[in-house]
Structures are given as C-alpha cells and as structure tokens.
N, C-alpha and C positions, 0 to 999 in steps of 0.2 A: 641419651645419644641423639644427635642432631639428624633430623633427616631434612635430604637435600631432596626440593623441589624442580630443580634443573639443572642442568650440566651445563650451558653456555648463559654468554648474555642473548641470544638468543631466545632459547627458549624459558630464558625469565620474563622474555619482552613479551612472547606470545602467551604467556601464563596472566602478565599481565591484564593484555587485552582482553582475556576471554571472564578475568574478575572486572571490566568494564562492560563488557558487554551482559556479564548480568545484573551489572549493578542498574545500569540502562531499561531494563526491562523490569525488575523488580521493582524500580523509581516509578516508570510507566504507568504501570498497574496501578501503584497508590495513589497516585495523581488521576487517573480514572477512575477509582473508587471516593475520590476525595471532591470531583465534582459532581458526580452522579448522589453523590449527600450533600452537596451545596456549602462544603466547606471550604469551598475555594472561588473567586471572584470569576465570571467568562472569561474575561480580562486575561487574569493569571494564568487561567490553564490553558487559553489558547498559547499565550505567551511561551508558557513553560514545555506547552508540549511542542509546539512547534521547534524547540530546541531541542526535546528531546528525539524527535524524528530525525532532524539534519542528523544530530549528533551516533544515532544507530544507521542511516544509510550509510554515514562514513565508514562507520568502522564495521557494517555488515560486508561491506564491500573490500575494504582492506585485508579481510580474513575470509573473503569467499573459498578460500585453495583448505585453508583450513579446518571450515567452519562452512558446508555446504548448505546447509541447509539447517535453519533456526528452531523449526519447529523438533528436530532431532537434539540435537543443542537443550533445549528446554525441556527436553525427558530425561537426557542422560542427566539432568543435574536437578531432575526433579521440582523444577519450577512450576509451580498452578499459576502461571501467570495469561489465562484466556484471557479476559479486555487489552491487556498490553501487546501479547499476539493478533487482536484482531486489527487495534488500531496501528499498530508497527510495521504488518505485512498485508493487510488485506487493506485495511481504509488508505492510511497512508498522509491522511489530514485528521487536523482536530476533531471533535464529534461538534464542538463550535461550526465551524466552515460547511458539516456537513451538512446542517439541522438551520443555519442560518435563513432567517425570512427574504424573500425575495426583497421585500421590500425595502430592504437596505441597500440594493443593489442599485445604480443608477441606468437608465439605458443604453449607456453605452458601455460600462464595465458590463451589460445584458452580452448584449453585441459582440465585446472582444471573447467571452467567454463561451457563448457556441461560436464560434470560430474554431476558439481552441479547442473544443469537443471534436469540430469536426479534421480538427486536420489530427488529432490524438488517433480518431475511428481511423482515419484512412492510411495512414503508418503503419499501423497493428497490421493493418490489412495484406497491405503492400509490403509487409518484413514476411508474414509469413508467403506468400507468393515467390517471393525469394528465396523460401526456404530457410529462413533464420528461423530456426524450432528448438534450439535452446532454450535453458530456464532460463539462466543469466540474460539472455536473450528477449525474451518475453516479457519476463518479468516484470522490468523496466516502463514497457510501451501500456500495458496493459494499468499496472499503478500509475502512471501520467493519464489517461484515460480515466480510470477511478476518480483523481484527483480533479481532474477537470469538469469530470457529470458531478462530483458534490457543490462546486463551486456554483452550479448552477440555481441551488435549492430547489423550493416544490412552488416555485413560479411557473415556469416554464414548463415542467415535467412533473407528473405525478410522481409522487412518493414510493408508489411500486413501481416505477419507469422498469420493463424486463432490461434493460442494459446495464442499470445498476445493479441488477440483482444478478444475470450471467458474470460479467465481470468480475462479482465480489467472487463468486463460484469458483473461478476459475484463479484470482489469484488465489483462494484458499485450497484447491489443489495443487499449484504448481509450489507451494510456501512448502507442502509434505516432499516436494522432492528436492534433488540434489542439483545445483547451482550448472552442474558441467550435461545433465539429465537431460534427454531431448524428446519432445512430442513424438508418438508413432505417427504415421502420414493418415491413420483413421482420429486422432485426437487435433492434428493439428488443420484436419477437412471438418470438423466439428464447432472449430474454434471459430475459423472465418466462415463458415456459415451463421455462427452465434453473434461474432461481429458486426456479417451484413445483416442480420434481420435487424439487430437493435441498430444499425444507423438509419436503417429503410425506417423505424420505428421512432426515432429519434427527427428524422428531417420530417416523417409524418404529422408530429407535435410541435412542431414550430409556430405552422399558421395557428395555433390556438393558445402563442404564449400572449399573454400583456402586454400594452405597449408603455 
C-alpha cells in the first residue's frame, strides 16, 4: 500500500525544503570535516562553503514560520552535525576568512573593515535601545558583527579578542531559540552591556594594530 507524504502541493513543497535544508547541513559538515583533514584545497572549501551559507540563510529564512529554530530541527531528525551548526549559525564565514593572516590584508581593506566592525557594534547597539529584542531580530545584527570581527584576523585583535568570544556566545544562545522568541529586558540589559564593553575593548585595540 502506497503511503502518501502530503496532501497538497503545498505541503510536498515544504517537505521538499526541509529534505534541503538537511541535505545543506549534512553537506556542511563533510566539507568541514574534509578540510580540517586537508582533503580539500583552502581554495575549494572557501569556495564551496561560502555557497553553502548563502544557500542555508536563504532557505533558513524562507522557512523561518516553519522551521523556528535549527538547532531543534537537527534533533528532531537526529542530525550529529556540530561543525555544520557552528559554522551555519554561530561563525557564519568560512574558518578560511576566520583564521586568515593579517597579512593578506592590505591597509586599506584594514581600514574598511573596522569601519565595518564599528558600525556592525553600534546597530546591535542602537536596535536593541529601540527595543528590537527578537531573535529573528538580533540574530541577523549580531552574525554581521561575527562576520565582520573575523574578517579582521589576529592583526589587529588578539585571538581571544572578548568580543569574539561574547558574540559567538550569544549567537549560540539565541540559535537554541525560536525565530519569533524575545530577550527578557534582564537578557537583552546583558547584551548591550556585553556589546559596549567589547567595542570600548575593541576601539581600545586599535592604536596597537599595524600599520
């Protein structure tokens, strides 16, 4: 006897997506297991992963109503996929991009890049003061920030820079909740306090980057 997996096209579409969305994560993972053994060129898996990020914020986003939260997602279907979840929700760039030597960088992509650190800091800042305390919300400002302090490598900022290390924190909390989920007004006085000490921390490290 045939069994049917949906009733409309509809929910064949949504059944679809969510056999993409693991195949997305599954693929993840072996591609970071496959450079961290050096079976793949920096080249490649920048290459490859940075496709695969666009390709999961699109479709994390298309199915936010559905599909709230990822890290839930990947238990109910029994996924062991931690390196794909760190790099998916929490890094949000290559470990290439993250780990890249300063010294590729020229001074003036130096330049554009705490720029862009600091206007990343001061949004986060200024969204929550407005009270945007959503996840969906957050989420967002906080992984552009992520993205922006990796870009910068261990030029400029130590390695354990505390901004790198609050931020990953804090998206690997807000990744356990749910998309529509909102800070309490004690989590999100935590946040932008955690905010301002690492940019107080961050403009502090400036005068002692390279030139």
């Amino acid at each position: 006897m045939e069994v049917k997996l949906w009733n409309d096209k509809r929910e064949r579409e949504m059944l679809d997506s969510f056999a993409d969305l693991y195949a997305i994560i599954k693929t993840t993972e072996k591609l970071e297991k496959a450079y961290v053994r050096d079976l793949v060129s920096s080249a490649e898996y920048e290459a490859e992963c940075l496709k695969l990020i666009a390709q999961f914020k699109t479709l994390s986003f298309s199915l936010r109503d559905a599909v709230p939260s990822i890290d839930r997602f990947a238990d109910a279907y029994k996924m062991d996929c931690p390196a794909a979840l760190n790099r998916l929700l929490v890094s949000g760039v290559p470990a290439t991009v993250e780990h890249r030597a300063s010294s590729a960088s020229t001074a003036a992509s130096s330049a554009a890049a705490v720029a862009e650190c600091v206007q990343h800091f001061i949004t986060a800042m200024d969204s929550l003061k407005l009270n945007m305390v959503a996840v969906d919300q957050v989420h967002p400002l906080l992984s552009d920030l992520s993205s922006s302090l990796a870009k910068l490598g261990g030029g400029i900022l130590p390695p354990d820079f505390e901004g790198r290390v609050k931020v990953r924190e804090w998206l690997a909390r807000l990744a356990k909740m749910g998309a529509a989920d909102e800070l309490t007004e004690q989590q999100a006085r935590q946040l932008h306090f955690d905010l301002e000490s690492s940019y107080n921390a961050f403009m502090a490290a400036l005068p002692n980057a390279g030139s």
